[in-house]
C-alpha positions as CSV (number, residue, x, y, z in Angstrom):
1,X,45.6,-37.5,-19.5
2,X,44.2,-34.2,-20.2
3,X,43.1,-31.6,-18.3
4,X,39.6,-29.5,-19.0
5,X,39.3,-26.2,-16.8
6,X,36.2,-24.0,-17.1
7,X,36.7,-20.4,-17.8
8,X,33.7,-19.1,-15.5
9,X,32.6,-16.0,-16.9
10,X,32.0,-13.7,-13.6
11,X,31.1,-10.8,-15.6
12,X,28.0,-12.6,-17.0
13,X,26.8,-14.2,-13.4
14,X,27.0,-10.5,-12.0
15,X,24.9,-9.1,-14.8
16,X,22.6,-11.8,-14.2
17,X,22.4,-11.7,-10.8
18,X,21.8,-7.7,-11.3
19,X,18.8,-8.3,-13.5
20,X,17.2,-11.1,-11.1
21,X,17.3,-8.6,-8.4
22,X,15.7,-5.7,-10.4
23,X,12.5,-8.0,-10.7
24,X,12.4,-9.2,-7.3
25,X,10.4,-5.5,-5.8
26,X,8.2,-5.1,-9.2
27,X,7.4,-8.9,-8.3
28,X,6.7,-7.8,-4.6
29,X,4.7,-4.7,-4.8
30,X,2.4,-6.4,-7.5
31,X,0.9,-8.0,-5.1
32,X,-0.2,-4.8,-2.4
33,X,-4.4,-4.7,-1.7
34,X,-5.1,-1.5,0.1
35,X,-8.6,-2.8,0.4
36,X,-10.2,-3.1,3.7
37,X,-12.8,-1.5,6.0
38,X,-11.4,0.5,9.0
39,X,-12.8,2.2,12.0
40,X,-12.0,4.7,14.4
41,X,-11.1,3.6,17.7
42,X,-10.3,6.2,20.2
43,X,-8.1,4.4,22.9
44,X,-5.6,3.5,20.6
45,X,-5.8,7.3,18.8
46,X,-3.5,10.1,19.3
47,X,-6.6,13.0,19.9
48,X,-5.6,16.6,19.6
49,X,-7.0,18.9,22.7
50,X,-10.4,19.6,20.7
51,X,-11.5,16.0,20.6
52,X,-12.1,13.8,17.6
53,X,-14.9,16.6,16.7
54,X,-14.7,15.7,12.3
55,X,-12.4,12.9,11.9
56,X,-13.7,9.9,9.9
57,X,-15.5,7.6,12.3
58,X,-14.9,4.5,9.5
59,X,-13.2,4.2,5.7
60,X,-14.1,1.8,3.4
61,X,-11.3,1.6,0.8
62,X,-11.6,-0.5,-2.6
63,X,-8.9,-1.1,-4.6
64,X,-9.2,-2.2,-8.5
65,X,-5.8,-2.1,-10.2
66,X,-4.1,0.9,-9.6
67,X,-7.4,2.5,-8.7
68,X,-8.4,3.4,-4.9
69,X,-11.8,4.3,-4.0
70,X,-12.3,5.9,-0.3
71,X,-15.4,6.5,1.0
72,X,-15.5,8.2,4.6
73,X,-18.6,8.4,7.1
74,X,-17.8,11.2,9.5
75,X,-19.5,13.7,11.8
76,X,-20.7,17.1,10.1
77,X,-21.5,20.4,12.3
78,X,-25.1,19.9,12.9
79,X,-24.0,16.1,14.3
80,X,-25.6,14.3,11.6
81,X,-23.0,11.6,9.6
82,X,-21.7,12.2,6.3
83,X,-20.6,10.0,3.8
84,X,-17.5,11.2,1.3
85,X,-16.6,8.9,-1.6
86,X,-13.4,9.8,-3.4
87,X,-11.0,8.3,-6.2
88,X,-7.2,8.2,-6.3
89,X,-6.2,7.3,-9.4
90,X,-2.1,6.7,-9.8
């Protein structure tokens, strides 16, 4: 009766394993959406001494591929709002 063994090749399950776990976090951060609406709520804020005087009072943020478009209603120095859009663009 004759005997088979396997020769595993460990060399070749580490590289493979290596390469697996390099496309695990491109895989994971594919799937991020910053999108959202967001507003200010000053009990659960950290205020410096002079009072939220021109933070944003909401955000809107859009996100289309790498694209993020912010647009910020906040206080000017007359007391009327303001609305800022901007683009970030990675």
């Amino acid at each position: 009766m004759k005997t088979t063994f396997i020769k595993t090749n460990w060399n070749l399950i580490f590289k493979l394993a290596f390469i697996i776990m390099m496309f695990i976090p491109a895989a994971l951060t594919g799937q991020v959406n910053f999108s959202g609406n967001w507003t200010f709520n000053e009990s659960k804020s950290t205020i410096n001494a002079d009072g939220p005087r021109f933070e944003a009072k909401s955000l809107i943020v859009k996100q289309q591929g790498n694209d993020l478009i912010i647009e910020r209603t906040q206080p000017s120095f007359d007391g009327n709002e303001v609305k800022l859009k901007g683009t970030s663009i990675n």
